[in-house]
FIRO-900873 format. One record per residue (C-alpha): residue in one letter; x, y, z. Coordinates in Angstrom, 1 decimal. Example, Ala and Ser with C-alpha at 12.3 -4.5 7.8 and 13.67 -1.06 7.14 Angstrom:
 pami     xx     yy     zz
    A   12.3   -4.5    7.8
    S   13.7   -1.1    7.1
% end
This chain:
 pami     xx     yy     zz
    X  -62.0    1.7   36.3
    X  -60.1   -0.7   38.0
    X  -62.9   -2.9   37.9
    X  -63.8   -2.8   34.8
    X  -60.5   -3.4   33.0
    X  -60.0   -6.6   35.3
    X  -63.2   -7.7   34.0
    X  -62.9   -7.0   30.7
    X  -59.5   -8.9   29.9
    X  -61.2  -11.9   31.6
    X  -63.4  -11.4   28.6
    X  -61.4  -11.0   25.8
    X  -59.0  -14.0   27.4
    X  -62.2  -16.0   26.7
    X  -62.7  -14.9   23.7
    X  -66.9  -13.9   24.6
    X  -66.8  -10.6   23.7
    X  -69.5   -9.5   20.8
    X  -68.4   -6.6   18.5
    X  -72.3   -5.4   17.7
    X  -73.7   -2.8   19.9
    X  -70.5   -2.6   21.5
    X  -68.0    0.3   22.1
    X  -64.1    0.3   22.1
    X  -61.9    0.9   25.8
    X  -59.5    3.6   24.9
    X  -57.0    1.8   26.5
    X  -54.4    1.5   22.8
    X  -56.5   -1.8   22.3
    X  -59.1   -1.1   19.4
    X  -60.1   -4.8   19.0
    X  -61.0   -4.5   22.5
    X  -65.1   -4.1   22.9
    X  -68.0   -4.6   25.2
    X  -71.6   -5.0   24.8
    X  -74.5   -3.4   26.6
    X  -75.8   -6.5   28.5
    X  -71.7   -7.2   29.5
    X  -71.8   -3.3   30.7
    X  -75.4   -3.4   32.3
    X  -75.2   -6.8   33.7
    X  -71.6   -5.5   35.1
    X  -72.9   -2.8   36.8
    X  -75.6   -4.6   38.3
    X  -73.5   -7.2   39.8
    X  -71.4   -3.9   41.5
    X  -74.7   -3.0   42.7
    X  -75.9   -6.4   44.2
    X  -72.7   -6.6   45.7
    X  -73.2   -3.5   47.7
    X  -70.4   -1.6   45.8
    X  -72.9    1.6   45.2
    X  -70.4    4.3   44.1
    X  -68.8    1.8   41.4
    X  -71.9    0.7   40.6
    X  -72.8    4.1   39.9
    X  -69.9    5.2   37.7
    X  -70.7    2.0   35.9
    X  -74.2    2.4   35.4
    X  -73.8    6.2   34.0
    X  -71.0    4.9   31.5
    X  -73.7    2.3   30.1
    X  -76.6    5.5   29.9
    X  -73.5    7.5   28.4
    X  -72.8    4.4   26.0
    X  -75.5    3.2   25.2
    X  -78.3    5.9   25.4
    X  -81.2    4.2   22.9
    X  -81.0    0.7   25.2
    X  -84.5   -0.3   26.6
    X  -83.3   -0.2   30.3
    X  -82.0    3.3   29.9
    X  -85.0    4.3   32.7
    X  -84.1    1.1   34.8
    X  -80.7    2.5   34.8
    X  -80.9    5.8   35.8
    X  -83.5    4.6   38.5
    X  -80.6    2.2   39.9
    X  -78.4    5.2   40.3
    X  -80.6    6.8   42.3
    X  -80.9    4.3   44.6
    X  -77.0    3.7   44.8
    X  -76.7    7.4   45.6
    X  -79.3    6.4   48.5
    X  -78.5    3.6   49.7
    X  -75.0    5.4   49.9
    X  -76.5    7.9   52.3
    X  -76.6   10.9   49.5
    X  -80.0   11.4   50.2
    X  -80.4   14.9   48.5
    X  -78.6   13.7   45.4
    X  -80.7   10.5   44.8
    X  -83.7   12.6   45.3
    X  -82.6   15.3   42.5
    X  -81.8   12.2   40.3
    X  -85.4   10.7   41.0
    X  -87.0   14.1   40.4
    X  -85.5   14.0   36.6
    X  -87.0   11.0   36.3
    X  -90.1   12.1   37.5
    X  -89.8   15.2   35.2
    X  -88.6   13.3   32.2
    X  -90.6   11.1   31.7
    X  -93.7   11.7   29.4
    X  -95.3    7.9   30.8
    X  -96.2    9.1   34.1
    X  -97.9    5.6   34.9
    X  -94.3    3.8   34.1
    X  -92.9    1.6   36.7
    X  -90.3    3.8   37.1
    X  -91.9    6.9   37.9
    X  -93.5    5.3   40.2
    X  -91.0    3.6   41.6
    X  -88.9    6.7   41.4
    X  -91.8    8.8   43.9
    X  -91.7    6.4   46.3
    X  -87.6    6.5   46.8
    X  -88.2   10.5   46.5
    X  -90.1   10.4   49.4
    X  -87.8    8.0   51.0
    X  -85.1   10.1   50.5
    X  -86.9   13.4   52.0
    X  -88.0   11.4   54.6
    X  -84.3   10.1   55.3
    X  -83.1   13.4   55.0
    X  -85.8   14.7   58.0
    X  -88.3   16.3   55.7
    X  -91.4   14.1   56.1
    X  -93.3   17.3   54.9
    X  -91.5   17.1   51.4
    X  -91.9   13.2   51.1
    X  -95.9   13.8   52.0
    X  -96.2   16.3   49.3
    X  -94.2   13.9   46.6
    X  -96.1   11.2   47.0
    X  -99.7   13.6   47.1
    X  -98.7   15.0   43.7
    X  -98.2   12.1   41.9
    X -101.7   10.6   43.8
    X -103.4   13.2   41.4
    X -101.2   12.4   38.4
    X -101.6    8.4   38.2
    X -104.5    6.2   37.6
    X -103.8    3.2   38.3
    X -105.5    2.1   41.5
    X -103.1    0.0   43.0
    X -100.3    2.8   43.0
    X -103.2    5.1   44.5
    X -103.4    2.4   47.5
    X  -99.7    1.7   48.1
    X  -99.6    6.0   48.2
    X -102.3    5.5   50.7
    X -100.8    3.3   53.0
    X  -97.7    5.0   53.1
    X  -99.1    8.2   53.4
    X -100.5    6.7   56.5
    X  -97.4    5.2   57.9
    X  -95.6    8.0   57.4
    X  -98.7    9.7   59.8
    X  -98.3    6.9   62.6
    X  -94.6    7.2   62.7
    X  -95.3   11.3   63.3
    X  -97.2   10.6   66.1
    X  -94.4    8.1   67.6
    X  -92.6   12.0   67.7
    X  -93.2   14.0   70.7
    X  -95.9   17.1   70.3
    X  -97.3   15.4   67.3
    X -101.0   13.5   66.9
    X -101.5   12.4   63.3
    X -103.6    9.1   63.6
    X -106.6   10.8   62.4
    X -104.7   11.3   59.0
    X -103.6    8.2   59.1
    X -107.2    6.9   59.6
    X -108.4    9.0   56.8
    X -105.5    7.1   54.4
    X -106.7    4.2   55.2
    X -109.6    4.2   54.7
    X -109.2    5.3   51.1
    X -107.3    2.6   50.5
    X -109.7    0.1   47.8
    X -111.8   -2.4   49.5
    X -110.1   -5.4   47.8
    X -106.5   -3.8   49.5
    X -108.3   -3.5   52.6
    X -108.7   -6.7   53.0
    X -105.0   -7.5   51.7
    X -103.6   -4.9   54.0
    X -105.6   -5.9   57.2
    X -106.7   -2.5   57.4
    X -109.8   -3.5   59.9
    X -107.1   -4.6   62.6
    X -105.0   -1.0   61.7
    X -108.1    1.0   62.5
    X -108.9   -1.0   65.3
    X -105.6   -0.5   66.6
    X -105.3    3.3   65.8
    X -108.7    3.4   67.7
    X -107.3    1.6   70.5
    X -104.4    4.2   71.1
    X -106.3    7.1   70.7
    X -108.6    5.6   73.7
    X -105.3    4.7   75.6
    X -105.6    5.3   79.1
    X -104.4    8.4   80.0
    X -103.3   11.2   83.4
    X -104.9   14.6   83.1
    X -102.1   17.4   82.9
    X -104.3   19.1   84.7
    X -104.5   16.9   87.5
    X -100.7   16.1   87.3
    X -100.2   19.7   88.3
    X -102.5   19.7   90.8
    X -101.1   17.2   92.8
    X  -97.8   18.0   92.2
    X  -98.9   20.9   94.9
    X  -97.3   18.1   97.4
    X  -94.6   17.5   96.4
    X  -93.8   14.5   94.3
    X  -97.9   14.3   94.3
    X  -97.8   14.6   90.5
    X  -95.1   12.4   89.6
    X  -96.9    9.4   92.0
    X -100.3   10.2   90.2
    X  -98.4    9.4   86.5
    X  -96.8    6.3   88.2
    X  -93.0    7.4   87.8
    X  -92.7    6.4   91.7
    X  -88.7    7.0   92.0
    X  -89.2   10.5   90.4
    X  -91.9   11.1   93.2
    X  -89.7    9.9   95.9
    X  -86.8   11.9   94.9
    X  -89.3   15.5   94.7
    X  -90.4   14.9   97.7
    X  -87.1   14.2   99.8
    X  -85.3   17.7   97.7
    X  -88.5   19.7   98.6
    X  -89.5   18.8  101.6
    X  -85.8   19.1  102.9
    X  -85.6   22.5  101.2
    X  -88.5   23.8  102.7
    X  -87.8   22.1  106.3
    X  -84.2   23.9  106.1
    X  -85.7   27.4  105.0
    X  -87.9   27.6  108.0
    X  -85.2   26.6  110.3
    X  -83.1   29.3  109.0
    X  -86.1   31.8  109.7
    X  -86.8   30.3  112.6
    X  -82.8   30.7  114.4
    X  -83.0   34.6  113.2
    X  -81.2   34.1  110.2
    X  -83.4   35.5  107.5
    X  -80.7   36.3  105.0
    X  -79.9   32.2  104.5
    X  -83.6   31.6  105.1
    X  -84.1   34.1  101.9
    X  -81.8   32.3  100.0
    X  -82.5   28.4  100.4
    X  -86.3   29.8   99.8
    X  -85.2   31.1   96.3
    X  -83.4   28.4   95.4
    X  -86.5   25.9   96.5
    X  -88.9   28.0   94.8
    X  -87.0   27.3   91.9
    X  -87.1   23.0   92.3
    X  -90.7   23.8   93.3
    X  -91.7   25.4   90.2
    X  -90.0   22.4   88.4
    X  -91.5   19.6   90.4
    X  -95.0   21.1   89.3
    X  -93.9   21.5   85.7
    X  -92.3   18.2   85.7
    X  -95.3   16.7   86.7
    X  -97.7   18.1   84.1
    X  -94.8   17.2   81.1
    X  -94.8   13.6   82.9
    X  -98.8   13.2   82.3
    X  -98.4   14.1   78.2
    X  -95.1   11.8   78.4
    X  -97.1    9.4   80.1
    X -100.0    9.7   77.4
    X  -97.5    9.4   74.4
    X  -96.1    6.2   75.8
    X  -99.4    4.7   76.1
    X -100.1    5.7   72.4
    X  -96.7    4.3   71.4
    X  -97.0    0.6   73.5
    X -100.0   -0.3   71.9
    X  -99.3    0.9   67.8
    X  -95.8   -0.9   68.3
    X  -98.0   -4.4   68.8
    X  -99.1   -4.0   65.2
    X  -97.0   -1.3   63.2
    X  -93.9   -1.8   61.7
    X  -92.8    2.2   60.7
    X  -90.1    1.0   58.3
    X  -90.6    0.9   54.8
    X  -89.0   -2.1   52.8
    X  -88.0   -1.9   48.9
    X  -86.3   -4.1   46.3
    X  -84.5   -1.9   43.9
    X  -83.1   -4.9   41.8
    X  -86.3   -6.1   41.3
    X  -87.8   -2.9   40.8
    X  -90.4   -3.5   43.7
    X  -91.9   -1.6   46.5
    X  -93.3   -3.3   49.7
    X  -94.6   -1.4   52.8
    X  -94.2   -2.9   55.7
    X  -97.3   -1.4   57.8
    X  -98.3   -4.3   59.6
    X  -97.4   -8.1   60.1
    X  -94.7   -7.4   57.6
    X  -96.9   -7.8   54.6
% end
């Protein structure tokens, strides 16, 4: 409010103030007005200066206002993404939701603007299983076949940046996004050099589990087989020392600390042979990761002012 009364009396000292479409401060100074484009473009000045919860307050007093104004929808869009770009994630996705609801244009920019910061938020929040499902819905309510290819592609980065997450393989989804994507967008997107490189990680080199655990029989065998040498080095010194010290126990007639220091190693021996079959699927996951992080960029970009979504799959297009 602060704001806004500093602003205003710089106004009204200038004399610029435009009675139509205006409404009175109650601040005991009736002759005191404002327009909607001094309220709107105020609010958006809060907002390109970062100021997110002014620019909220300031944004819902020019809906409250001035409710029959053409950039009512742009409006209640920007507050939504204030409230997420001030880390209220589940509040800006209620707000885009109403606007989802709302709205009886579901091929207006703002819907689909608003389905893409949906997802963003659910995705922000942890739920990438919510901000799939937004974004799939409103595939089957729009028509337009450039929103249908923007929903593919980030339906597909949303798919690589699962399988940058331990215990999860989604590239084939990923492919099968892409390759829905229209062929005039394919060739905008690069999506040949996606699916090469998506190809690529899913023939990575890789180290058997299997194998791992194996080898891992010697210890350290396992961890030397998936090239984590130190690790290796380290198993083999504890066990070998372990075992050496249990048989010189038994062997000095002392069976009660020979059954003990055998406990205890069969314990870091169980480990070193789990160890080494987690190291192999670490080892295959890394792979996978090194060579998607040469093309993919997991991020997605947006310019809310401008009412523009970009994704930023690849190359930063």
């Amino acid at each position: 409010m602060k704001h806004l009364l500093i602003f205003l009396v710089v106004l009204a000292f200038f004399g610029i103030l435009d009675p139509p479409y205006a409404y009175a401060i109650p601040n005991n100074q009736p002759g005191l007005f404002i327009t909607a484009d001094m309220q709107f473009d105020y609010a958006l000045n809060l907002f390109e200066q970062k100021d997110f919860n002014a620019a909220q307050v300031e944004f819902k007093r020019f809906t409250h206002f001035f409710p029959q104004d053409p950039r009512h929808d742009r409006a209640d869009y920007t507050i939504g993404v204030a409230l997420f770009y001030s880390g209220q994630y589940y509040e800006a996705a209620k707000r885009f939701d109403t606007i989802i609801r709302q709205s009886k244009d579901k091929d207006s920019p703002w819907v689909e603007q608003s389905c893409f910061m949906q997802s963003q938020a659910f995705e922000a929040m942890g739920n990438t299983g919510y901000a799939q499902i937004v974004l799939q819905n409103y595939l089957k309510l729009t028509r337009d076949t450039d929103t249908k290819d923007r929903i593919y592609l980030e339906l597909a980065r949303m798919h690589i940046r699962n399988t940058v997450t331990p215990g999860k393989n989604e590239l084939a989804y990923a492919r099968k996004n892409l390759m829905l994507i229209s062929p005039e967008k394919q060739r905008k997107y690069d999506v040949a050099t996606q699916l090469e490189t998506i190809d690529n990680a899913v023939h990575a080199p890789t180290k058997s589990p299997v194998l791992a655990g194996i080898l891992a029989i010697i210890p350290g065998g396992g961890m030397l087989y998936c090239e984590r040498y130190k690790d290796a080095f380290i198993s083999f010194c504890f066990n070998t020392g372990l075992i050496w010290a249990a048989y010189t126990a038994f062997d000095h007639d002392n069976p009660a600390l020979g059954g003990v220091i055998t406990f205890v190693e069969s314990g870091f021996y169980s480990g070193n042979i789990y160890g080494s079959i987690t190291a192999a699927h670490k080892y295959n996951k890394a792979a996978q990761i090194k060579i998607l992080n040469k093309t993919f960029d997991f991020e997605p970009g947006l310019d809310p002012v401008n009412k523009s979504f970009f994704l930023r799959l690849t190359h930063g297009f």
